[in-house]
C-alpha positions as CSV (number, residue, x, y, z in Angstrom):
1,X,-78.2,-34.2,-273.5
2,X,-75.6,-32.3,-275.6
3,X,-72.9,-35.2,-275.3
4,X,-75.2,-38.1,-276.0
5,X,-76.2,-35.9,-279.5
6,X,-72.3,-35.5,-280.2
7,X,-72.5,-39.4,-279.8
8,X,-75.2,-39.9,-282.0
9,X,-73.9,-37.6,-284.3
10,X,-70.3,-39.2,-284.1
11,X,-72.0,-43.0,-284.1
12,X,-73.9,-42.3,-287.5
13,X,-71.2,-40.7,-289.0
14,X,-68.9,-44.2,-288.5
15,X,-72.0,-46.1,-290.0
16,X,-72.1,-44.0,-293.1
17,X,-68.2,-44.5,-293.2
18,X,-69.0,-47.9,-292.3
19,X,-71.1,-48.9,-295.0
20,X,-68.8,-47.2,-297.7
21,X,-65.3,-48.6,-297.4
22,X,-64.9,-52.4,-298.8
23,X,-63.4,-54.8,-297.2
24,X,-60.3,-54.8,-299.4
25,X,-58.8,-51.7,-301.4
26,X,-59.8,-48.6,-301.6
27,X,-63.4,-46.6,-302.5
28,X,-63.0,-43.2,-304.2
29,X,-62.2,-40.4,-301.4
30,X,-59.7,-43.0,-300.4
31,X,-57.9,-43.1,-304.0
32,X,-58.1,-39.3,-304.7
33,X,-56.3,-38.6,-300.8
34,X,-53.9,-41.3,-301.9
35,X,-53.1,-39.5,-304.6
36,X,-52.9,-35.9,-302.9
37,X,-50.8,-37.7,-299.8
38,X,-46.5,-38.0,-300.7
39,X,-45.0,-41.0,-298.9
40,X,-41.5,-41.4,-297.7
41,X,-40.9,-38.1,-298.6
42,X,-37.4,-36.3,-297.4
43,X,-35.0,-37.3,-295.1
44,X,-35.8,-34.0,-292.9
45,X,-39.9,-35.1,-293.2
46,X,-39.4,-39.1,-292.6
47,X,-37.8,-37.4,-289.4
48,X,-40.7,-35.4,-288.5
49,X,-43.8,-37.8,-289.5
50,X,-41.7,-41.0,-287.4
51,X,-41.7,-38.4,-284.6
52,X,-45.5,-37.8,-284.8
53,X,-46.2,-40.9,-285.6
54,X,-44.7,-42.3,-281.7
55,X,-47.0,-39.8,-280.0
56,X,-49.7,-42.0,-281.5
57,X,-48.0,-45.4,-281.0
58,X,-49.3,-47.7,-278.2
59,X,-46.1,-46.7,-276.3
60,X,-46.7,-43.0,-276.9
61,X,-50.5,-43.4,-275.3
62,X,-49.5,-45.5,-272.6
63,X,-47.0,-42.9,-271.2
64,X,-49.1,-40.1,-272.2
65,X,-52.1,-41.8,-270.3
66,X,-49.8,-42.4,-267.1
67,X,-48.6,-39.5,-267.0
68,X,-51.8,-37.0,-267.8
69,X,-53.9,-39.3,-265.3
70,X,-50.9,-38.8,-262.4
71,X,-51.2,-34.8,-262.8
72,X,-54.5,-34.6,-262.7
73,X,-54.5,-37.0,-259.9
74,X,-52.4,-34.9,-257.9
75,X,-53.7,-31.6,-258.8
76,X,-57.1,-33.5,-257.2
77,X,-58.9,-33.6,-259.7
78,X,-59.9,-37.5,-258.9
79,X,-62.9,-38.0,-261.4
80,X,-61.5,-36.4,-264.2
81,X,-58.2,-38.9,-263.8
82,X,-60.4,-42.2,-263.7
83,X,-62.5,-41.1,-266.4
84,X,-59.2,-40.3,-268.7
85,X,-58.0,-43.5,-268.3
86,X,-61.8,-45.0,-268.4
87,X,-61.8,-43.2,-272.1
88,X,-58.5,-44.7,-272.9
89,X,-59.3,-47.9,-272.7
90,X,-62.5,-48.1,-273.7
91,X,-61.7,-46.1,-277.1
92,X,-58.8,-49.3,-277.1
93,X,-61.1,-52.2,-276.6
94,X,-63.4,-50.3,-279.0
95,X,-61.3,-50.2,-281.5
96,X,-60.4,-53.5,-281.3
97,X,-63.6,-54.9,-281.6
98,X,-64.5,-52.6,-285.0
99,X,-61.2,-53.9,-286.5
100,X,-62.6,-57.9,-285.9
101,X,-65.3,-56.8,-287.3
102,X,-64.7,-55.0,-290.3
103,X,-61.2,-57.4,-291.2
104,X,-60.0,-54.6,-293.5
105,X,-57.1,-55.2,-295.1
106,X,-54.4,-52.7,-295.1
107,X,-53.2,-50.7,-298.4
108,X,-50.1,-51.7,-299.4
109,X,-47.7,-49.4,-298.4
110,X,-43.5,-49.1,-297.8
111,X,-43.3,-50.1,-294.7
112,X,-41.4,-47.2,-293.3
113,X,-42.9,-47.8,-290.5
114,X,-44.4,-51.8,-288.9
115,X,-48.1,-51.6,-288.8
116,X,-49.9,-55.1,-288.3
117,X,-53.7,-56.2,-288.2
118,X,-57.0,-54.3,-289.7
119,X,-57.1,-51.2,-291.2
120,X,-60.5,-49.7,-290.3
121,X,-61.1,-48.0,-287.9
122,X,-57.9,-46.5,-287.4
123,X,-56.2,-47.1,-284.1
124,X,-53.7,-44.5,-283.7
125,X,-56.7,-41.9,-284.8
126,X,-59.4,-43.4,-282.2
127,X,-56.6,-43.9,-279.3
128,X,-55.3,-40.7,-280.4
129,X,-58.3,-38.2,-280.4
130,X,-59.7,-40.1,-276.8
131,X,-56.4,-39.0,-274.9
132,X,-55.8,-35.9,-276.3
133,X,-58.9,-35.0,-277.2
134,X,-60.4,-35.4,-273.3
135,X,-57.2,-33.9,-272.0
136,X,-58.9,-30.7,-273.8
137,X,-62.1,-31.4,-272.3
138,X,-60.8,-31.5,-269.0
139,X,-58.7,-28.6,-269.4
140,X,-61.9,-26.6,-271.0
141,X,-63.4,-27.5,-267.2
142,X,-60.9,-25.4,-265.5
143,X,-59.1,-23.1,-267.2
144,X,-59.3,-19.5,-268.2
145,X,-60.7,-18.7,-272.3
146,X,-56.7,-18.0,-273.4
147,X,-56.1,-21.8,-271.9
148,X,-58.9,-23.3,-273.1
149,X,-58.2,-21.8,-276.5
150,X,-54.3,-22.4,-276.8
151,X,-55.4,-26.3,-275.5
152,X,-58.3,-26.5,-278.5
153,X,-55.6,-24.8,-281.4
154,X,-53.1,-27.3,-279.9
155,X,-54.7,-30.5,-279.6
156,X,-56.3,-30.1,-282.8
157,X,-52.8,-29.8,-284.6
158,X,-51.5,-32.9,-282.8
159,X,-54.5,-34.9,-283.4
160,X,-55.2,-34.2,-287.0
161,X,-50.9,-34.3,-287.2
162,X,-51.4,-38.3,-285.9
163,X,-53.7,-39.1,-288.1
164,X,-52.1,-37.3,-291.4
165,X,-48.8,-39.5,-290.3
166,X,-50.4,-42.9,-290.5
167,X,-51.5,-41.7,-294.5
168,X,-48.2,-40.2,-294.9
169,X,-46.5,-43.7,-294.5
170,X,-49.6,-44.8,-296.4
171,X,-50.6,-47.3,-293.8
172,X,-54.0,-46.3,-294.0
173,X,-56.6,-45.3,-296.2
174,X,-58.3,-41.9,-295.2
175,X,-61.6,-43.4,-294.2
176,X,-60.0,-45.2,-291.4
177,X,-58.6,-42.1,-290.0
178,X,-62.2,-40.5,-290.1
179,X,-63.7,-43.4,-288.4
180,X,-61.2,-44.0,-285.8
181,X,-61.9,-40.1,-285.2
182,X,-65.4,-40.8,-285.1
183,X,-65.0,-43.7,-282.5
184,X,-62.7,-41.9,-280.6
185,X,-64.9,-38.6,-280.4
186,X,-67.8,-40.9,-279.7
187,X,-66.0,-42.2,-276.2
188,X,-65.1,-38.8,-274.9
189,X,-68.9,-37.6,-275.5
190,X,-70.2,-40.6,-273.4
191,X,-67.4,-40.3,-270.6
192,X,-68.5,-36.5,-270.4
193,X,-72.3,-37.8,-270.3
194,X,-70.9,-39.7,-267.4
195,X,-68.9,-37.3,-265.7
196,X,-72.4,-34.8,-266.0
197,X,-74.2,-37.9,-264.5
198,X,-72.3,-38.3,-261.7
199,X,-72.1,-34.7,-260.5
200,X,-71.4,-34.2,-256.8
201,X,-71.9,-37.8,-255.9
202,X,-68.0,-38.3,-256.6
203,X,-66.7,-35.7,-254.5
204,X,-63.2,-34.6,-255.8
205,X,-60.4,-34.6,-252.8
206,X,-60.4,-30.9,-252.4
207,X,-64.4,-30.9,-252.0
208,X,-64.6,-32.8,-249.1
209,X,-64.6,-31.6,-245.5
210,X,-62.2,-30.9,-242.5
């Protein structure tokens, strides 16, 4: 019951975020973080945020996802594998089905960096805090506190790092990043409802008997 209130929770806060933005431009949080953000920035930063800004590309996922799903694979931890990949790609067709239907248009920008289609929700940011943020949930399963504490400090930097980058290069308005964090958050608490649900009916590969 816990992770369908986080969805709940996570689903009303897109709707309020949702009903706010317009369909073009900005709406006042927007503006003021516009104003707070500095794009283009140094040479030495440009470096950095590009950098960041790859971890969250569709590239970036894809190897991250392939990789991630192949150690946990092996380390037999079968369940938790499909359901990485299972929150993947459903945070993916997710998001592409919110940008169709919210059309926003992106803020203009430098183009530092290529960025096509919608604006809201943000894809790097839902993509983004699925993968990473369930790798932590897995993690949090199994490991010790120190583990589960280092993975939380960590994944939280990287996250919230991917999301700062797409405003950095100003290729998104801040209430894009929130919602795609939102829709993101929203597909790990229903792939750990799931993962509760099924239990011991999916038998991982060291479970099983001689």
């Amino acid at each position: 019951m816990k992770a369908l209130t986080v969805a709940a929770i996570c689903a009303l806060l897109f709707i309020i975020l949702a009903i706010t933005v317009p369909e073009e431009g900005a709406n006042g949080l927007d503006a003021a973080v516009q104003q707070l953000v500095r794009q283009g920035g140094e040479p030495e930063q440009h470096m950095l945020w590009k950098s960041i800004n790859e971890l969250g590309s569709t590239t970036g996922f894809a190897a991250v996802t392939l990789l991630m799903t192949a150690a946990v694979w092996l380390l037999g931890k079968r369940k938790d594998a499909v359901l990485l990949v299972s929150t993947v790609v459903t945070s993916l067709l997710l998001n592409q089905v919110l940008k169709s239907m919210f059309a926003r248009v992106r803020p203009v920008h430098d183009k530092l960096i290529e960025a096509d289609g919608y604006s809201f929700p943000s894809g790097n940011a839902t993509v983004g805090i699925a993968l990473y943020g369930f790798l932590i949930y897995i993690i949090w399963q199994y490991a010790p506190v120190w583990a589960r504490a280092l993975a939380l400090l960590a994944g939280a930097v990287l996250i919230g790092m991917i999301g700062y980058a797409r405003l950095y290069y100003g290729v998104h308005y801040v209430t894009d990043i929130a919602a795609g964090y939102a829709a993101g958050l929203l597909c790990i608490a229903l792939a750990a409802y799931a993962r509760g649900r099924l239990g011991k009916r999916v038998p991982e590969s060291g479970d099983c008997g001689a």
